[in-house]
C-alpha positions in Angstrom: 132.9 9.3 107.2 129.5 7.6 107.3 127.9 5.7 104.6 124.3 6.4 102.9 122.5 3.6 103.1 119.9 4.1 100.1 123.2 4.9 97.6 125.6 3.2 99.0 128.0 5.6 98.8 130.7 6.6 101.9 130.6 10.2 102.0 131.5 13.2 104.9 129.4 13.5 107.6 129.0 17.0 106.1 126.9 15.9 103.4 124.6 14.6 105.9 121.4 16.4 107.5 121.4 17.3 111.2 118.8 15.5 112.6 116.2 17.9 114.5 116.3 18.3 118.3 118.9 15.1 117.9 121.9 14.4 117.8 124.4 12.6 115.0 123.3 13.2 111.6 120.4 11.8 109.2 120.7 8.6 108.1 120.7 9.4 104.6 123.1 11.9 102.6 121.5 14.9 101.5 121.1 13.9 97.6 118.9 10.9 98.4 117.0 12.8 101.2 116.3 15.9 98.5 115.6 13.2 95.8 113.3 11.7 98.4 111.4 14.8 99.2 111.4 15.8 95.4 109.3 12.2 94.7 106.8 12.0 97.7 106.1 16.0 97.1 105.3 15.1 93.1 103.3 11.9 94.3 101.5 13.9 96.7 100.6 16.6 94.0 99.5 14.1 91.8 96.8 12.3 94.6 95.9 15.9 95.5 95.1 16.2 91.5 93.1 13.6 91.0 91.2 13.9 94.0 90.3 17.6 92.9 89.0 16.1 89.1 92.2 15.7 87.4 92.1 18.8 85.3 91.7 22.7 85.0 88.0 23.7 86.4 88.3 26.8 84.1 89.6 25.2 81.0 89.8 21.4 81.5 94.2 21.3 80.4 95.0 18.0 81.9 98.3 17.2 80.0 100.6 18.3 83.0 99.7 18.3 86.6 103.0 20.0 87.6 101.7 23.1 86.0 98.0 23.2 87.5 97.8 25.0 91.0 94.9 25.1 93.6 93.0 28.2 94.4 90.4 28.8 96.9 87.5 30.7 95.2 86.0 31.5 98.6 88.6 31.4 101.3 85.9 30.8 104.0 85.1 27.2 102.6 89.0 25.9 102.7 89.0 22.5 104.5 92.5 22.8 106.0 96.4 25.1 105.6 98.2 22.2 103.8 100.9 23.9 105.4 99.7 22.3 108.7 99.5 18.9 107.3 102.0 16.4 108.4 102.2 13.2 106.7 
């Protein structure tokens, strides 16, 4: 048993994460880790947002940024893979 220190709650060491290339297990259960991940992905969507204008190029909708996406009109002038980005 090991207790999750963000909820408080004593749970299995199953509900835990492995901890990459370490051993023991994460410090936090998985439901706050997912909830955690869930959070700094939509915060980081939202910077990414605003630093692109905030809204639609093509048609200016603003109301949701959860439902705008990012395309690269010319692949050649992409910055950087935000898959390679590590925060």
């Amino acid at each position: 048993m090991k207790i999750c220190p963000n909820c408080k709650t004593e749970k299995e060491t199953t509900e835990f994460y492995n901890r990459r290339n370490k051993e023991g297990n994460s410090s936090y259960c998985k439901t706050c880790t997912n909830t955690q991940s869930i959070i700094r992905q939509r915060k980081l969507k939202l910077e990414a947002v605003e630093y692109k204008g905030g809204e639609c190029i093509s048609c200016g909708y603003k109301t949701y940024a959860g439902a705008l996406d990012f395309h690269h009109k010319d692949p050649k002038e992409k910055d950087f893979s935000i898959g390679q980005v590590k925060c």
